[in-house]
C-alpha positions in Angstrom: 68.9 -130.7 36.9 69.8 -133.7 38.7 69.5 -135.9 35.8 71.9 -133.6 33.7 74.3 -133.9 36.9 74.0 -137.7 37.0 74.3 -138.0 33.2 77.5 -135.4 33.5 79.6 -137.4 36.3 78.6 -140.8 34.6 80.0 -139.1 31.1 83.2 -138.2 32.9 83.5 -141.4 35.2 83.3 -143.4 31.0 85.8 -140.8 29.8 88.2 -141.9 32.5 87.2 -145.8 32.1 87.8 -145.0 28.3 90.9 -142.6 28.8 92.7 -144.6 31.3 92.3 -148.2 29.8 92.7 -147.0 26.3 90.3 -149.2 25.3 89.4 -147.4 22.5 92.2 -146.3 20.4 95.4 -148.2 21.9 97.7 -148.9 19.6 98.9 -152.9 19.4 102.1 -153.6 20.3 103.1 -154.4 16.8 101.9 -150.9 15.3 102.5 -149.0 18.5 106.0 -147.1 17.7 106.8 -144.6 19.6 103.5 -145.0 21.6 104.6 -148.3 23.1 106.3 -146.6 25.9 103.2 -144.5 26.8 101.1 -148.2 27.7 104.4 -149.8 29.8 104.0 -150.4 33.0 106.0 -147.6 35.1 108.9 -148.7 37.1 108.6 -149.1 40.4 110.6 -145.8 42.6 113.7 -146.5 44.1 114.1 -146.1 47.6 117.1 -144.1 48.8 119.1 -145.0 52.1 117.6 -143.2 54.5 114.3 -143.2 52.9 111.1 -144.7 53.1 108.0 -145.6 51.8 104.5 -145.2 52.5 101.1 -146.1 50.6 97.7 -144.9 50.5 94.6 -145.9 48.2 91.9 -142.8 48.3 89.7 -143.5 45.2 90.8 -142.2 41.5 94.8 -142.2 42.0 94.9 -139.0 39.6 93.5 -136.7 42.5 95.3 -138.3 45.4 99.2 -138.1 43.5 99.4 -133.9 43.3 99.1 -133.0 47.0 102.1 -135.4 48.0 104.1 -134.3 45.3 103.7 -130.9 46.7 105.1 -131.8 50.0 109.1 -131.0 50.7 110.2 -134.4 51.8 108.9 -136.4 49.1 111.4 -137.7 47.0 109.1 -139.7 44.2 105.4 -141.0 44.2 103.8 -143.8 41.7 100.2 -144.4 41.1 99.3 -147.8 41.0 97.4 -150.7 42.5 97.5 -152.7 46.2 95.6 -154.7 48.2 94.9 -157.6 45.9 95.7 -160.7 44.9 96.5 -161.2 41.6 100.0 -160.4 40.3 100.9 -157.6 38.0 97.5 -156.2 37.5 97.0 -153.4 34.7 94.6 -150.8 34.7 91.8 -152.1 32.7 91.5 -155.1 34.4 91.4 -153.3 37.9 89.2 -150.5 36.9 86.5 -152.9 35.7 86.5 -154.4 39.3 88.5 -157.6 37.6 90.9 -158.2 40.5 90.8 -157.6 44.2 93.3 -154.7 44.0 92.3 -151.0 45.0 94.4 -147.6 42.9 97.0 -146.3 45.2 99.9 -144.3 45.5 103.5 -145.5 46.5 105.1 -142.6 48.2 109.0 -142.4 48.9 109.8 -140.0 51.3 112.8 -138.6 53.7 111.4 -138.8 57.1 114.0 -136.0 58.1 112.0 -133.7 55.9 108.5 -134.8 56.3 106.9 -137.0 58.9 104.6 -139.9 58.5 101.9 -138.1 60.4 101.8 -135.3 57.8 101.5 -137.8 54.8 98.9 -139.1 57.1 97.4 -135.4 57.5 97.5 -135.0 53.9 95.9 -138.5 53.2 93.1 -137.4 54.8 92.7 -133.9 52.9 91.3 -135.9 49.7 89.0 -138.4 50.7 85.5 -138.5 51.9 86.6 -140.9 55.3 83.0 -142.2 55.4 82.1 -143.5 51.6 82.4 -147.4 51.8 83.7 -149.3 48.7 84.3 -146.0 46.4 85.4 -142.0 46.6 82.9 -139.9 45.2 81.8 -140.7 41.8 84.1 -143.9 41.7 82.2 -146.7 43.0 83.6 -150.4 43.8 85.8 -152.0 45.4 88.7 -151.0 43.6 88.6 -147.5 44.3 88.0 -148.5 48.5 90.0 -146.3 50.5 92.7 -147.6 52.9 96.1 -147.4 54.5 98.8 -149.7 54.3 101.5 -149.8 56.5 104.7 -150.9 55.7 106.4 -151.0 59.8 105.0 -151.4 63.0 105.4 -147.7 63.5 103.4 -146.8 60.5 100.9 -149.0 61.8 100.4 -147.4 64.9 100.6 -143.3 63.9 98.0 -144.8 61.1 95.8 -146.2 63.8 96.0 -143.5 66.2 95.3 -141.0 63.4 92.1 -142.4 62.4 91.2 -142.9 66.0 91.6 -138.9 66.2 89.6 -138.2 63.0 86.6 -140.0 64.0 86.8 -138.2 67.5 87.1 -134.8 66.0 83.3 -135.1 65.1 84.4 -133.5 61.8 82.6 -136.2 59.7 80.2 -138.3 61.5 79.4 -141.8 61.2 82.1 -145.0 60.3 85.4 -144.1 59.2 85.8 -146.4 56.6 89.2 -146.4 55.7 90.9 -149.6 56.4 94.2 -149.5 57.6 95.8 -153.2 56.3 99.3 -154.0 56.2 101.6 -153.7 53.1 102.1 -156.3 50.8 103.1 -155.4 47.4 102.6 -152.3 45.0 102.1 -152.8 41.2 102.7 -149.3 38.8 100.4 -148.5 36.4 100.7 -147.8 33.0 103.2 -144.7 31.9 100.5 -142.1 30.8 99.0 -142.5 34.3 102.1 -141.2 36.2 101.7 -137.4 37.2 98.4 -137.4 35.0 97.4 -133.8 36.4 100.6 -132.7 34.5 100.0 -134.3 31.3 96.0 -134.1 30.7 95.4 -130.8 33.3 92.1 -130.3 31.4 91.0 -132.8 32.0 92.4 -134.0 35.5 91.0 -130.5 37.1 87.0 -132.0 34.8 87.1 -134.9 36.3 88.0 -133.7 40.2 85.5 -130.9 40.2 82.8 -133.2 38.1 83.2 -136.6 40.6 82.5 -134.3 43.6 85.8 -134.1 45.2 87.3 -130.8 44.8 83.6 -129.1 46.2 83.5 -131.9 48.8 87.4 -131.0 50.0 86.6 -127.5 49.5 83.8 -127.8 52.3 85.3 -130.1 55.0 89.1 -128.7 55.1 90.4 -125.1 55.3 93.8 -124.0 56.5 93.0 -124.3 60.3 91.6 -128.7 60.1 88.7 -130.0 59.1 85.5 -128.7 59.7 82.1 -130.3 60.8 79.5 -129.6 58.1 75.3 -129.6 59.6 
């Protein structure tokens, strides 16, 4: 059984390599068509007057984009790459640990609607707070968790929020989620934006098959987070 659940998540952490990259299958640029759109990078969201912008990086970006995009108060969301060096990364060459960049999502929101402490609160809903260097079936660096702040205020709820998680006793041990300051965002590719929309199938596979929906499903309920023996 545990070999059939290895050799599962493994096929379903290639399918996303495969899926995501489109290694095999992409179309060349000069036989693309109407396809070429699908593999350009996304723009980046505007941000309104009065708005701002937040980002988070909690593993596989597919699973961490629906819950904001749920919230009243977000105005747009992008899933993309942070945290690196290298300039406008793509996806194949971050998912195969190429660069020093982790996924993300770039988060515009109106802070009259929703406050940075419940982006924070909802952050924290998908992740597992004490996996170093990977979220669930994703291992490596680029899938690290972290929060990046883009003002001194962000800095400091971000701070005091993880100071509050790891005192709730709710998941013991390191919280490993580093909170860095923002430097620059980079979209990925068009087919990755809103991906639970466009491949539901098999968005919900690959949550339930890398471990996260059962591991949400078991710390979180409606009332916080719950300590687990």
């Amino acid at each position: 059984m545990r070999i059939f659940l290895f050799l599962s998540v493994m096929s379903l952490f290639a399918t996303k390599v495969q899926v995501c990259s489109g290694g095999a299958g992409l179309p060349s640029k000069a036989h693309a068509g109407s396809n070429q759109d699908k593999y350009a990078i996304a723009p980046l969201p505007k941000i309104p007057k009065g708005a701002k912008a937040a980002t988070f990086a909690g593993g596989c970006f597919w699973c961490v984009q629906p819950p904001f995009d749920k919230l009243d108060g977000v105005l747009a969301t992008s899933v993309g790459f942070t945290g690196g060096l290298e300039k406008n990364p793509t996806y194949k060459e971050v998912a195969y640990g190429r660069t020093s960049h982790t996924e993300a999502l770039f988060v515009v929101y109106d802070p009259k609607k929703v406050s940075y402490q419940k982006l924070l609160d909802t952050f924290w809903r998908q992740i597992n707070p004490n996996q170093k260097n990977g979220q669930f079936a994703d291992v490596g660096n680029q899938y690290r968790t972290g929060i990046f702040y883009h003002d001194k205020e962000q800095k400091k709820q971000a701070e005091a929020s993880k100071k509050a998680l790891a005192a709730s006793g709710c998941f013991p041990g390191k919280i490993e989620v580093e909170v860095t300051k923002f430097e620059a965002f980079y979209p990925a590719e068009n087919y990755h934006q809103k991906y639970y929309k466009k491949n539901p199938f098999h968005y919900m596979r690959y949550k339930i098959g890398s471990g996260r929906a059962g591991y949400i499903k078991k710390h979180w309920n409606e009332k916080g987070c719950q300590r687990v023996k």
